[in-house]
C-alpha positions as CSV (number, residue, x, y, z in Angstrom):
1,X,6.6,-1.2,26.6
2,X,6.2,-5.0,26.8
3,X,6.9,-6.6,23.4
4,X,5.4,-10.2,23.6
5,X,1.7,-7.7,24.6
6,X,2.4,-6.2,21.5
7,X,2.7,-9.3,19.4
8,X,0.1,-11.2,21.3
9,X,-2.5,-8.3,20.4
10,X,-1.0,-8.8,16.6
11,X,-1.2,-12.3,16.4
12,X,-4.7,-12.3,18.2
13,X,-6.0,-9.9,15.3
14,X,-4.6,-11.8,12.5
15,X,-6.1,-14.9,13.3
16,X,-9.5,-13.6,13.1
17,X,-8.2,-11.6,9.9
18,X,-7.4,-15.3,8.3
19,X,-10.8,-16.7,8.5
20,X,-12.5,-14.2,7.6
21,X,-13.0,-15.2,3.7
22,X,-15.2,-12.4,3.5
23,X,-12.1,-10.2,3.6
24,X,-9.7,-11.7,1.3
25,X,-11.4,-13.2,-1.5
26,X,-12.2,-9.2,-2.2
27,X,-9.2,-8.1,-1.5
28,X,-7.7,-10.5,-3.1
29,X,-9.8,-9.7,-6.5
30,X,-9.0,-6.2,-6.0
31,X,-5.2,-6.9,-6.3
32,X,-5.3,-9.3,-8.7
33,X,-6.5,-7.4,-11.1
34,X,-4.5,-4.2,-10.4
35,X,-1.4,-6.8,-10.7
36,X,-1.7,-9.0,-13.1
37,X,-5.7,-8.6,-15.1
38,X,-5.1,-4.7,-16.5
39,X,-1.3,-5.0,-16.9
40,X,-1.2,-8.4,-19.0
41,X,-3.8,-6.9,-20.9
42,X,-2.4,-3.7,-21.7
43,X,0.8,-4.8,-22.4
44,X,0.3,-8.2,-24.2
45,X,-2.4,-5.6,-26.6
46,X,0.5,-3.5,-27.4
47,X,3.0,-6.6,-28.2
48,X,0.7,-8.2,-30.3
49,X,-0.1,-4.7,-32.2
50,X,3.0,-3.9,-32.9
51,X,4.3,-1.0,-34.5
52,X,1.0,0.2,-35.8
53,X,-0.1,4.3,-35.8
54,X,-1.3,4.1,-32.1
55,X,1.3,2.5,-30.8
56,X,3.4,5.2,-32.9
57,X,1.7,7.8,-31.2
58,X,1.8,6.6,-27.6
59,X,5.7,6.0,-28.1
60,X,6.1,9.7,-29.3
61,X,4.5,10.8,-25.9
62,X,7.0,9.6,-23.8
63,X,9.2,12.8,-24.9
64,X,7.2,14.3,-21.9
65,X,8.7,11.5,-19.2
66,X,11.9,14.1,-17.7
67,X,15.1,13.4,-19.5
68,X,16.5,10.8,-16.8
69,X,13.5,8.8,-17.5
70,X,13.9,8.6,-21.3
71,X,17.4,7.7,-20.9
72,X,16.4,4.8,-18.8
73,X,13.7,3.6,-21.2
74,X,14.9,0.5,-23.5
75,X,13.6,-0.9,-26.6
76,X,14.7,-0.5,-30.1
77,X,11.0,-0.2,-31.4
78,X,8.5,1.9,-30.6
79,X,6.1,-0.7,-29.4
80,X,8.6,-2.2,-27.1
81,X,9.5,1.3,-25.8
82,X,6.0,2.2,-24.7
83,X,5.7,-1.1,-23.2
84,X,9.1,-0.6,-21.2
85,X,7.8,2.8,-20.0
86,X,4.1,1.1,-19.3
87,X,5.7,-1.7,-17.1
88,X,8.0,0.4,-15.3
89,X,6.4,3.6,-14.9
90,X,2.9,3.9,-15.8
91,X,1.7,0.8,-13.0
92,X,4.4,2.1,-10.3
93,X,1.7,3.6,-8.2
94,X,-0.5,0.4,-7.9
95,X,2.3,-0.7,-5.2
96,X,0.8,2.6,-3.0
97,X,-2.8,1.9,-3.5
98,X,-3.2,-1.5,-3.5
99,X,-1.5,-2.1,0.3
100,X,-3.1,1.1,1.4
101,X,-6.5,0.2,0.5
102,X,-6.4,-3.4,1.7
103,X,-4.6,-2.3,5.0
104,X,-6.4,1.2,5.6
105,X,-9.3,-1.3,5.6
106,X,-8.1,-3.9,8.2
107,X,-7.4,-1.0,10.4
108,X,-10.6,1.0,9.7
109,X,-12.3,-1.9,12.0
110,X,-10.0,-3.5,14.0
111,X,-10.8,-1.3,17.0
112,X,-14.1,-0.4,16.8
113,X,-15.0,-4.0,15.7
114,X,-14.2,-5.1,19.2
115,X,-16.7,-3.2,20.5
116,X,-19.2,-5.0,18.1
117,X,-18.1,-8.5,19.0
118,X,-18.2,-7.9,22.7
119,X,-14.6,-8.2,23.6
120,X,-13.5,-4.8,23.9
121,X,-14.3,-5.1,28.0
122,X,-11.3,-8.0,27.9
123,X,-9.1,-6.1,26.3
124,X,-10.3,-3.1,28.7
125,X,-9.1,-5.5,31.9
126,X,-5.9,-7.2,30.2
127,X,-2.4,-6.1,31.0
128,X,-1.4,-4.6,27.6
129,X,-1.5,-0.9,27.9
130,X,-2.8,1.4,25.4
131,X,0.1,2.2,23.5
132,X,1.0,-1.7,23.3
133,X,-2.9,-2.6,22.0
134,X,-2.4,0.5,19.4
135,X,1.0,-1.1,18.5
136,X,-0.2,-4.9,18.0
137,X,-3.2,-3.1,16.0
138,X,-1.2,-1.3,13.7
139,X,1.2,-4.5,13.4
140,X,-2.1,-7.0,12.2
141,X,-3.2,-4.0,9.6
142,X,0.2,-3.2,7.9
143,X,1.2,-6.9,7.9
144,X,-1.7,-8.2,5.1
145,X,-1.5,-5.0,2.9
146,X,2.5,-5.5,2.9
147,X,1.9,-9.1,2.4
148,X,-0.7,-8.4,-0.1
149,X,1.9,-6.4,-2.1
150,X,4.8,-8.6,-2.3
151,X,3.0,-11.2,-3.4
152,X,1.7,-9.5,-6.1
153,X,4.5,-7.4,-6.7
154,X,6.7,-10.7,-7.8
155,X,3.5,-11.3,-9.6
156,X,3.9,-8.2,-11.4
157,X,7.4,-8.6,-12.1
158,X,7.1,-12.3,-13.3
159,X,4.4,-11.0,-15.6
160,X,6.8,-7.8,-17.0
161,X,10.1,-10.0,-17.8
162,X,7.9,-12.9,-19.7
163,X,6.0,-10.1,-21.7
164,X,8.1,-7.3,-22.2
165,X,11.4,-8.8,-21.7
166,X,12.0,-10.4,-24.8
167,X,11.4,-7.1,-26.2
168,X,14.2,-4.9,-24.9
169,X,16.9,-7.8,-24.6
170,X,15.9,-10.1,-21.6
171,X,14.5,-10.0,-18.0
172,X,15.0,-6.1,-16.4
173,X,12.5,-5.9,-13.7
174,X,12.2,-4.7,-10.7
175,X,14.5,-1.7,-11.7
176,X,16.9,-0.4,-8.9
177,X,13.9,2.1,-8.4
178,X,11.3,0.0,-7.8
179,X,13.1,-1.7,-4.6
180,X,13.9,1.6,-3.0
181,X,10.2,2.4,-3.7
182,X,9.2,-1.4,-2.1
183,X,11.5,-1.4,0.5
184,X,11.8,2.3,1.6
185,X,8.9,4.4,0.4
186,X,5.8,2.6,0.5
187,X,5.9,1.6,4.5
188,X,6.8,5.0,5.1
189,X,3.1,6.4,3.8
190,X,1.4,2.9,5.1
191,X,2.5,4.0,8.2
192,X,0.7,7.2,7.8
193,X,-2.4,6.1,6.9
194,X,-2.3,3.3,9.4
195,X,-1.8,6.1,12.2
196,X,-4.7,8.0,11.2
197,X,-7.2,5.8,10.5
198,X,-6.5,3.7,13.6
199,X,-7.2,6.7,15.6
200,X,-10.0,7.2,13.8
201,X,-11.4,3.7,14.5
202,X,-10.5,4.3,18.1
203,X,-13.5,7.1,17.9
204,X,-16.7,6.2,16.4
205,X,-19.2,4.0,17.5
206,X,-19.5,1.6,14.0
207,X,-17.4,-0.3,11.5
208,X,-19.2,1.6,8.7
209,X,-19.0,4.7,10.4
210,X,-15.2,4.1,10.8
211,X,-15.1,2.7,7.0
212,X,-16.3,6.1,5.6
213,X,-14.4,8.2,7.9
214,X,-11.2,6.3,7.1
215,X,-12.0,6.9,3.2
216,X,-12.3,10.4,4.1
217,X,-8.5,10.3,5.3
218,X,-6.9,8.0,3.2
219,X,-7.6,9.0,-0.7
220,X,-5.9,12.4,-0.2
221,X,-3.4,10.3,1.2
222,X,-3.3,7.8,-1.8
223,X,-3.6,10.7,-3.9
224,X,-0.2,12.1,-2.3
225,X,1.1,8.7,-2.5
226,X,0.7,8.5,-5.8
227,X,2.3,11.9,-7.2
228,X,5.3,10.9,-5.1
229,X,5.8,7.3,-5.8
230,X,5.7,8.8,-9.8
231,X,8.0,11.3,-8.7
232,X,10.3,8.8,-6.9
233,X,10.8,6.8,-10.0
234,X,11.1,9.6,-12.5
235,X,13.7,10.9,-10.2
236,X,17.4,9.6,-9.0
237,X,17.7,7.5,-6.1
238,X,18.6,10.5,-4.0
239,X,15.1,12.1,-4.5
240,X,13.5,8.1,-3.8
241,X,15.4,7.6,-0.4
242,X,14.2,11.6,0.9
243,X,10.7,11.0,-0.5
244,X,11.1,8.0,1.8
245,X,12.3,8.9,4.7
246,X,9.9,12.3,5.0
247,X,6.9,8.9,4.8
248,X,8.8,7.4,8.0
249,X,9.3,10.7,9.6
250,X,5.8,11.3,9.3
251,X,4.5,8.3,9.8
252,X,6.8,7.9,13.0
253,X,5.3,11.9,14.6
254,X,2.2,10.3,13.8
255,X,1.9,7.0,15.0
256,X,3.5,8.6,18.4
257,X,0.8,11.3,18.3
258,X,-1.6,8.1,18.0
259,X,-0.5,6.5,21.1
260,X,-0.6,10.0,23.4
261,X,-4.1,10.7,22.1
262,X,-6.3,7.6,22.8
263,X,-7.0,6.6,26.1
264,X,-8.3,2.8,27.2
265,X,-12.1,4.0,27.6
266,X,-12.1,5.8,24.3
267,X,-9.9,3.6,22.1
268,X,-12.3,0.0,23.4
269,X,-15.4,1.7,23.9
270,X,-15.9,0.6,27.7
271,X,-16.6,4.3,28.9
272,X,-17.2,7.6,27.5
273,X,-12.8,9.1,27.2
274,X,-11.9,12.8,27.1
């Protein structure tokens, strides 16, 4: 395995990826507003409400949160409680969907789409193997949906300590849970999806063939994602770092299983593979 193929195949990909406006202005809509839009307005709503019946009423539902959680929550009113719980856990599993979308969608076409530009026969006759082309592949579709997510993950957390941090007793966020589920958790299931769908794209003959299978594979995925990255924050730190590393360990099989399973004529198109 030749490293500098790998990156050269990455870097090659993510150059395209940068001028392609049509990409990221949508992408970048979609996570601004699963970021910053619906969280500033749900939470600067409850602020400016205050202690009224509804806010009463979603306060008193957060005796359903396990006990751990309650504990955690801060706030010596019931608006600033429900916004505590809102910010920390309510919008957790936005850090799952948001880089799986963006990145499940980079990869969706990355493969195929060099058979509908014409360069797949170069990439057919160049030195990289196939397991070093799958590797710089998967490398240029994690790295915007990660990137995607950090940026607006500080967003995020700028937004939660202006708004709701001078309503529990100063800045708080990102909670000792939340970087476990940053750092640990959430590459473990981007690898996942990144795995399958890259096979996927390896496979069929169109980018919106590859677009709708891809869909087909990663929203139970995001579905999972997003019961465990709940889980992962309800739960200790214990439960967050296993959660974790059964994402990696999958993710790991699979992206292995990914290289064995694609061959050079089936992954670029060049020839009919087995």
């Amino acid at each position: 395995m030749n490293r500098q193929r790998v990156l050269t195949v990455a870097r090659t990909d993510l150059r395209q990826l940068i001028g392609a406006r049509d990409f990221w202005v949508p992408m970048g809509i979609l996570g601004g507003l699963f970021f910053l839009v619906v969280p500033a307005a749900l939470l600067v709503a409850i602020g400016r409400l205050g202690d009224v019946g509804a806010v009463r009423q979603i306060a008193d539902t957060l005796e359903v949160l396990p006990a751990r959680a309650q504990e955690q929550i801060r706030g010596d009113s019931p608006a600033a409680r429900t916004s505590y719980a809102l910010a920390v856990y309510l919008f957790a599993p936005v850090a799952i969907v948001v880089p799986l979308t963006i990145s499940t969608a980079v990869g969706a076409a990355t493969l195929v789409g060099e058979r509908e530009r014409g360069t797949g026969e170069f990439l057919a006759h160049s030195p990289a193997s196939v397991a070093e082309i799958y590797l710089g592949k998967l490398i240029a579709s994690l790295l915007p949906g990660y990137l995607t997510t950090v940026v607006g993950f500080g967003a995020y957390s700028l937004l939660v300590n202006l708004v709701v941090g001078p309503r529990v007793g100063g800045w708080f966020f990102p909670t000792p849970q939340w970087w476990l589920l940053m750092g640990w958790v959430l590459p473990g299931f981007l690898l996942i999806g990144l795995s399958l769908v890259l096979r996927l794209s390896g496979r069929v003959r169109s980018t919106a063939a590859a677009q709708q299978a891809s869909g087909l594979v990663t929203l139970p995925l995001i579905a999972v994602a997003y019961g465990q990255a709940s889980g992962a924050l309800y739960g200790s730190a214990t439960t967050t770092v296993v959660i974790g590393a059964l994402a990696w360990l999958v993710g790991l099989v699979s992206v292995r299983r990914g290289m064995g399973a694609v061959r050079r004529q089936r992954l670029l198109g060049v020839a009919d593979g087995i």
